[in-house]
N, C-alpha and C positions, 0 to 999 in steps of 0.2 A: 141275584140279578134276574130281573124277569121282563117280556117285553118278547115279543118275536125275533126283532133285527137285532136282539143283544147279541153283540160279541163276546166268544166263547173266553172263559179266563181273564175278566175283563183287569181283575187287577196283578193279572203275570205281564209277565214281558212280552211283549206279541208284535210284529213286527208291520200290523197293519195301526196299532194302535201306535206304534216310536213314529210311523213313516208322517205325522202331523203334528203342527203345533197341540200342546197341551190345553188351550181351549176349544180349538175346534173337536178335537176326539171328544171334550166333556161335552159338549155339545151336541156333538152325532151322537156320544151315549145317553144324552137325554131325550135328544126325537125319539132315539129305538124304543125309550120305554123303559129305561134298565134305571131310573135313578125317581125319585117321589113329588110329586106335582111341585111342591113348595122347591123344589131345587132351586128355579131361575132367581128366587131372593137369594139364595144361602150362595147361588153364583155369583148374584152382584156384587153380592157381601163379601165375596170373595176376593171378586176384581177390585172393590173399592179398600180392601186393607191392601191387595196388592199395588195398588196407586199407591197408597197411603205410603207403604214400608219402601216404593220407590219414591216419593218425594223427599222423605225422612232420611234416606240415603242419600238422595242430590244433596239437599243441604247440609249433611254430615260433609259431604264431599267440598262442597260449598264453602263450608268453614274450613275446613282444611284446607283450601286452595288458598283463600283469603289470608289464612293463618300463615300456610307458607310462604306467600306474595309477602308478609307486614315482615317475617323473620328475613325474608330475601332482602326485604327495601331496608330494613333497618339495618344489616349487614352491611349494605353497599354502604349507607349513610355512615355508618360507626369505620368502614375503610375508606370511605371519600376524605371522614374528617380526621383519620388515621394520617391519612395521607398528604391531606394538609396541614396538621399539625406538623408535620416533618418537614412539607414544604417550606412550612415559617422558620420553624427552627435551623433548616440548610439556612433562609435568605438573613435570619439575625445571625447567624456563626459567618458567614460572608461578610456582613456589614462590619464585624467586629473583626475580622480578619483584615478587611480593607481600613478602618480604624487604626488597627496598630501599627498597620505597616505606612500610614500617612505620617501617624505620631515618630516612626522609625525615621522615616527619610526627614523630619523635620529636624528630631538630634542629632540625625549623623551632619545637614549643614551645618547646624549652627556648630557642634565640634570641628568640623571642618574650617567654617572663618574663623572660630578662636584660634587654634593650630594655625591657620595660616596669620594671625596677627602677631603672634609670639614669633611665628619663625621672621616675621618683618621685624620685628624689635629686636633678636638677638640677631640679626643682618648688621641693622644700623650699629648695636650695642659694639658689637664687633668693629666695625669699618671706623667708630669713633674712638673706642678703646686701644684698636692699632695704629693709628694716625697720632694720638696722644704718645704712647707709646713712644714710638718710631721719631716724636718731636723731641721730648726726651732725653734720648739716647743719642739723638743728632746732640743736643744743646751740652748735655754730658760731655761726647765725645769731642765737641770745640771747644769747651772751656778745658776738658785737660791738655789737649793741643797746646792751647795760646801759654799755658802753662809750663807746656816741656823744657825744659833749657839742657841744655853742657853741663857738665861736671863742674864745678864752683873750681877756680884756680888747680887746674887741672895737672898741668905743669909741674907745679911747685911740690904737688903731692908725689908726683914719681923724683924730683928732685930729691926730698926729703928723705922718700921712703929708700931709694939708693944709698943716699949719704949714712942711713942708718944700717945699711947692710956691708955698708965699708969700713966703718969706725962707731962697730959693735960696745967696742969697751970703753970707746975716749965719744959718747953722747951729746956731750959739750958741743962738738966741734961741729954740729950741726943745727946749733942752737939759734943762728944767724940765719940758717934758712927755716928754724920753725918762727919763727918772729914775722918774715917777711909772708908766710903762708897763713898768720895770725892777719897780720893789715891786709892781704887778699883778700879772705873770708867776711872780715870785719865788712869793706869796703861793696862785696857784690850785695849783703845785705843789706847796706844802706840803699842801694841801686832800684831792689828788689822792691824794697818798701814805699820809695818813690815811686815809682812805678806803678803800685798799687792804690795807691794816693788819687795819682792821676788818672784814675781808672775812676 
């Protein structure tokens, strides 16, 4: 270092040289004399790679911002349309939820009025199947009525049946009453079938 106002040590640590920016000190060491005429190039030269290697860093930074703005927007984008996809797919599982359940209530009426037409037809089936029925059993029940009669010569047969419990061994002797219980019987038949003639 040469120069009168060079300061001493100029490249140790010194506390007058920390106490300024790092170009003004190069610069107070170049008035004093401590550094070779051609400095003020080899400074600009300096200052201009130092521009340089701070531009070159901006735009490093630059692109990295950029870079992480595109990965940022394209995230949102890829969970916006995440998230509309899901959108759609909740609104078609809806759509098809309310789809079966319209197609549901539409076969439970229609099973509903068939069931209720069956239960009207075995109503009637019934109320006409009992009335037939019930006609029937009336028409049955009168014609065996008009039918019942008495014991045919009813008389005659406890006649008989005494006379044969009197005169067990002499049968004969009540031959005159089985004869007369003959022309009874004979006789309610002929009655009988008249009767039914006239019918």
């Amino acid at each position: 270092c040469t120069g009168t106002g060079c300061p001493r040590r100029l490249w140790m640590p010194h506390p007058w040289r920390h106490s300024r920016p790092g170009w003004m000190w190069l610069w107070a060491a170049w008035s004093a004399g401590c550094f070779p005429s051609e400095f003020p190039s080899v400074f600009c030269r300096l200052k201009q790679e130092q521009e340089y290697v701070r531009d070159e860093f901006g735009k490093i930074l630059e692109r990295e911002r950029v870079s992480s703005n595109e990965h940022l927007t394209r995230a949102i984008l890829r969970e916006r349309a995440a998230t509309e996809e899901e959108r759609q797919k909740a609104q078609r599982f809806a759509r098809q939820l309310e789809e079966k359940d319209r197609e549901l209530k539409k076969h439970d009426a229609y099973y509903k009025e068939q069931l209720a037409r069956l239960e009207e037809r075995s109503a009637q089936f019934y109320k006409v199947t009992t009335e037939q029925y019930q006609k029937a059993a009336d028409e049955v029940s009168a014609r065996f009525k008009r039918y019942e009669t008495q014991p045919v010569c009813a008389d005659l047969q406890g006649k008989i049946l005494q006379c044969y419990q009197q005169h067990a061994q002499e049968t004969l002797s009540c031959s005159a009453l089985a004869s007369q219980y003959l022309h009874c019987v004979n006789h309610a038949k002929q009655v009988s079938v008249g009767i039914l003639l006239l019918e």
